[in-house]
N, C-alpha and C positions, 0 to 999 in steps of 0.2 A: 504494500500500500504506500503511495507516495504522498508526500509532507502535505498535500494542499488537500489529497482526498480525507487523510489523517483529521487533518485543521475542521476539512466539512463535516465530517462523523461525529466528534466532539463538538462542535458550537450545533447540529442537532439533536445529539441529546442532551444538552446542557437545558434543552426547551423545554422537555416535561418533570427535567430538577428542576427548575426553577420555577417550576410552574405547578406540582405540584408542593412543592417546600414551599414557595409564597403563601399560597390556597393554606399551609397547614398554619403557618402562623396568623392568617387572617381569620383565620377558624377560632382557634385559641386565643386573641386579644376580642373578639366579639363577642367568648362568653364571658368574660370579666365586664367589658361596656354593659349587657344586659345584666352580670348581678347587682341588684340593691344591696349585697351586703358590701360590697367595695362603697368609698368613699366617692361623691363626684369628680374630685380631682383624681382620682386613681381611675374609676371610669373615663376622663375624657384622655388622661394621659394612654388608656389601653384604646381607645380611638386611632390615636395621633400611629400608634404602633401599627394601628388598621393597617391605616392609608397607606405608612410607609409599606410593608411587605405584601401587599396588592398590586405594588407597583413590580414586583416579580411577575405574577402571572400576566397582568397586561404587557409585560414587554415581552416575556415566554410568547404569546400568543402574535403578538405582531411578528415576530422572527421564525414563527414557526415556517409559513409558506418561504421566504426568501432562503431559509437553511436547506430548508426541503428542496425548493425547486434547483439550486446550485448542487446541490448531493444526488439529485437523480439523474441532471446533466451530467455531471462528473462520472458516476455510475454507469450510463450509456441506457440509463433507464427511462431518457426521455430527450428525443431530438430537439436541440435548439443554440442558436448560434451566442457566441460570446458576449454582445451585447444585449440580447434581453436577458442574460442574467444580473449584467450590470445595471439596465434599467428595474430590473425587479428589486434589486437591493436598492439603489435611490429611492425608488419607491416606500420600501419598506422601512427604510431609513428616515424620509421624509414623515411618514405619520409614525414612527415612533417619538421623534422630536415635539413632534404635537401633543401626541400621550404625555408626555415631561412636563409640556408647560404649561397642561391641565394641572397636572399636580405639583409642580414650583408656583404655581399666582393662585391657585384658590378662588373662592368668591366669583364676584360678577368679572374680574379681569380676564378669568378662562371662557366665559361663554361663547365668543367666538369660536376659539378653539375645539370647544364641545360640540360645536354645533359640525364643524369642519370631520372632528372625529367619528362622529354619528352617521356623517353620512358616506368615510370611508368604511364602516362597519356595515352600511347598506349595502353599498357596490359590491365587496367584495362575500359579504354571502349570496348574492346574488350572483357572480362571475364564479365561487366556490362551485354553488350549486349546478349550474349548467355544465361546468366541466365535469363532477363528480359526476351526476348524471350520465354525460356523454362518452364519457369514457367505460361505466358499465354497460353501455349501448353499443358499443362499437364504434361511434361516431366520431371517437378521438381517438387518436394513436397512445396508448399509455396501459402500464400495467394494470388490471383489475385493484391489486393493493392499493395505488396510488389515488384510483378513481374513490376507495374506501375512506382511504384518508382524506382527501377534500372534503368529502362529504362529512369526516367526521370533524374536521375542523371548519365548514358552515355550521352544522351544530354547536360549535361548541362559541359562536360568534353571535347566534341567535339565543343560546343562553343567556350570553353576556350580555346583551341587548333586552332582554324578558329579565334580568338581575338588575339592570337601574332604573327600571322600572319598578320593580319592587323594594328599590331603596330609597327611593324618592321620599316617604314619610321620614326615613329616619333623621333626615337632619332639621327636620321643626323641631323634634321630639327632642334632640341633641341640643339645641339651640336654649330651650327652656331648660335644661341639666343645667345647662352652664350661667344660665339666667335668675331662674330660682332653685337651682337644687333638685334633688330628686322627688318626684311626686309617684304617687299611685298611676296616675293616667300618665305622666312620663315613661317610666319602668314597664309598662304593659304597651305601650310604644312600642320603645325599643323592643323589648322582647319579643312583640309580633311580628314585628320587623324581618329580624335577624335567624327567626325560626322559619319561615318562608323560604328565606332565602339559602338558608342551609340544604335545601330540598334541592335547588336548582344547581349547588355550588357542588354537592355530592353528585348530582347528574354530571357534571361537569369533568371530575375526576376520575370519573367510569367510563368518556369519553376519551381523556386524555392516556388513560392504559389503556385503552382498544386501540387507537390511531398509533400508540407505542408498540404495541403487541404486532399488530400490521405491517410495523414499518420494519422489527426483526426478523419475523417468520417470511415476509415475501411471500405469502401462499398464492399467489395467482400473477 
């Protein structure tokens, strides 16, 4: 194996360490946010720990396709010439930088940004989908494996997307934590919150070992 296929092997599976390890620690600082027995300031301080290690699995998840697609080129697992791999990492590069500067400015300073991000996450389940698709169709040249994995990585995009939508409440709830302290109707906020979303986030994870699983076994 040679040093550059070496390099691609490793920065693609670095995708579902990172992306599973993030997911485990945003798991674990948001059952400390939901318990009332922790302090508010130790609740919003298990917050702040949220955001930070979310930001693994969001960057895992943007780099997945640009990893992927240079390792199957590389592989001869899928014909395409030296520049769209280079445009795919631009690409991927460019909304990862956006992902950042959602989470370095906060507040109303990122809603641009949000707005820009939301609808890279449209396109690209959408462009996911019809390749995954078409490739179990015959209609594209590409290994069956690979056609599974797109598909599982629009899944796991449209999760993402069905998750901030159901986090939406929490930051009124959070806002009032920090405002007046913990309340009954606070605490049951959050906790409805964050128990929803553990349903989509464990989907998530079972997504993320199948599209891994697929990508070692090469079955088809």
């Amino acid at each position: 194996m040679d040093h550059i296929l070496a390099l691609l092997t490793l920065l693609h599976l670095l995708v579902p360490i990172y992306w599973l390890g993030g997911d485990l620690g945003t798991f674990l600082s948001g059952q400390v946010l939901k318990n009332p027995a922790y302090s508010p300031e130790e609740r919003l301080l298990a917050l702040k720990i949220l955001l930070n290690c979310d930001m693994g699995p969001r960057t895992a998840l943007i780099l997945a396709f640009p990893t992927g697609f240079a390792l199957a080129v590389a592989k001869g697992w899928l014909a395409a010439p030296g520049w769209a791999v280079a445009l795919i990492w631009l690409a991927g590069l460019a909304w990862l930088a956006i992902a950042w500067a959602i989470h370095l400015k906060h507040g109303p300073a990122a809603n641009p940004y949000r707005k820009v991000d939301t609808l890279i996450r449209q396109v690209a389940l959408a462009a996911l989908l019809a390749a995954g698709i078409a490739g179990l169709a015959g209609a594209l040249a590409l290994p069956k494996f690979l056609a599974i994995k797109l598909l599982l990585l629009a899944a796991g995009i449209a999760l993402g997307l069905l998750i901030r939508r159901q986090l939406a409440p929490l930051f009124p709830a959070v806002g009032a934590l920090r405002a007046h302290g913990a309340t009954e109707g606070t605490n049951a906020a959050i906790a409805g919150v964050l128990s929803r979303t553990t349903r989509s986030v464990m989907c998530i994870w079972a997504i993320v070992l199948l599209a891994s699983l697929a990508g070692i076994a090469t079955p088809l």
